[in-house]
N, C-alpha and C positions, 0 to 999 in steps of 0.2 A: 581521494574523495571520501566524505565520510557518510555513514548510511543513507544517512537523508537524502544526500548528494545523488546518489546513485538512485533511490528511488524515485523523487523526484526525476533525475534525466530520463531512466526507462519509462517513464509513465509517460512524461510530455512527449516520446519518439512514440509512445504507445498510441496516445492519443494522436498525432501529428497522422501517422498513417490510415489511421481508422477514419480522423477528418477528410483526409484526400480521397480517400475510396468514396466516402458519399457525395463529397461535392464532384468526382468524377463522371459516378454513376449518373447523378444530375443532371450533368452537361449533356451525355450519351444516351439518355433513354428517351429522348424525343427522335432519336434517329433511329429507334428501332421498330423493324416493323414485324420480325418475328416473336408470335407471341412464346412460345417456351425461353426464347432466351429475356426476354422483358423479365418474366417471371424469376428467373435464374437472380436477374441482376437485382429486383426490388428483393427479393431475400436476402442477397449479402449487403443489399442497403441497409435495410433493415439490422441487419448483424454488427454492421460499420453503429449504425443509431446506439444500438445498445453497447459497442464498447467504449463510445465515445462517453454517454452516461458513466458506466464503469468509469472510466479511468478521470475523469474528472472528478468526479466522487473520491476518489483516492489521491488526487491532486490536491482535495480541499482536506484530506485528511492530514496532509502532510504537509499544510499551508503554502499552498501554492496556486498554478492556477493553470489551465492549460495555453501553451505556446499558438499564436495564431500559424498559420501558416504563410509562409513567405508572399505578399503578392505579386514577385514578381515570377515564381513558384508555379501558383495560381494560373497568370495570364497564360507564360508558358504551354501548360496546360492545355487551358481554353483554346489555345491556338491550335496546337497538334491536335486535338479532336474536331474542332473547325475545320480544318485542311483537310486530314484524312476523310473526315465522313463526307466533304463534299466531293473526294474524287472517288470515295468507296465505300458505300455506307451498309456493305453487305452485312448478313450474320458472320460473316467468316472474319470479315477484316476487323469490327465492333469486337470481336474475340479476343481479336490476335491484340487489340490496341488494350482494351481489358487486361489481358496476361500478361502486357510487357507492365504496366502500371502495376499488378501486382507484385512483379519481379521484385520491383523496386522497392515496394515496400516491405517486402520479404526480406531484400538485401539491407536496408534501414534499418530493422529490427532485430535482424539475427547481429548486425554488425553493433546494434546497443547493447544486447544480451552481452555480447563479447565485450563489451566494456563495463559492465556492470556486477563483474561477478560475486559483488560485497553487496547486491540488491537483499532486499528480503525475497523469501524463497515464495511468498504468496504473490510477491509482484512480478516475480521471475516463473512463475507458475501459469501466469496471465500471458506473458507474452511470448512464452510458450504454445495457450492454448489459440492464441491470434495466429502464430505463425500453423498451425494446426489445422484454423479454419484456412486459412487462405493456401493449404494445398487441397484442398476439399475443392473449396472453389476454383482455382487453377484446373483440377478434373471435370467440373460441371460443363468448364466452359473451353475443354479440348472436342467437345464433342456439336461444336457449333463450324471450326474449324473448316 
């Protein structure tokens, strides 16, 4: 892969994960009725907003553009939060479905890191600092549990 290559793919995984946490949050936060944890989730929304900004911004720097997210990715999704919230739509389970969605994007991202290691060190800096927040958040939201 040559530089661009690499930047390019970590940025569209960058952004790819950061899109799904907000459309996550989305689908879950009419189901919530605790307010600390609402609060919780519109901050890392809001987190998710601003590095989706970011790295689209760096997608256009490097003529590209960001990757949609798979729809059937998506529905997936929509489903397991549909299901779960109708048989459990406690603060604890809204967590627990929260954290496992982070996993994943944790595991996405460290496993592009790991393929990217010809990235630039500013974009490889970035999705460092993403996998950073999201053990921030993984702790916000052990305490809902």
């Amino acid at each position: 892969m040559t530089l661009k290559s690499h930047n390019v793919f970590l940025l569209k995984e960058l952004y790819k994960a950061s899109s799904m946490g907000t459309a996550s949050i989305n689908r879950i936060i009419p189901h919530v009725s605790d307010r600390n944890l609402r609060l919780a989730l519109k901050s890392q929304r809001d987190c998710y907003n601003d590095n989706c900004r970011i790295f689209k911004q760096k997608l256009a720097e490097e003529d590209s553009e960001p990757r949609k997210v798979n729809a059937m990715t998506r529905m997936m999704s929509d489903i397991g939060i549909f299901y779960n919230t109708a048989v459990d739509s406690s603060s604890g389970k809204i967590a627990e479905l929260m954290m496992n969605g982070t996993n994943m994007g944790i595991i996405a991202v460290q496993r592009a890191l790991n393929e990217t290691k010809g990235a630039d060190k500013e974009i490889r800096a970035e999705a460092e600092r993403l996998l950073r927040n999201e053990q921030v958040y993984l702790n916000r939201l052990k305490k809902f549990l």
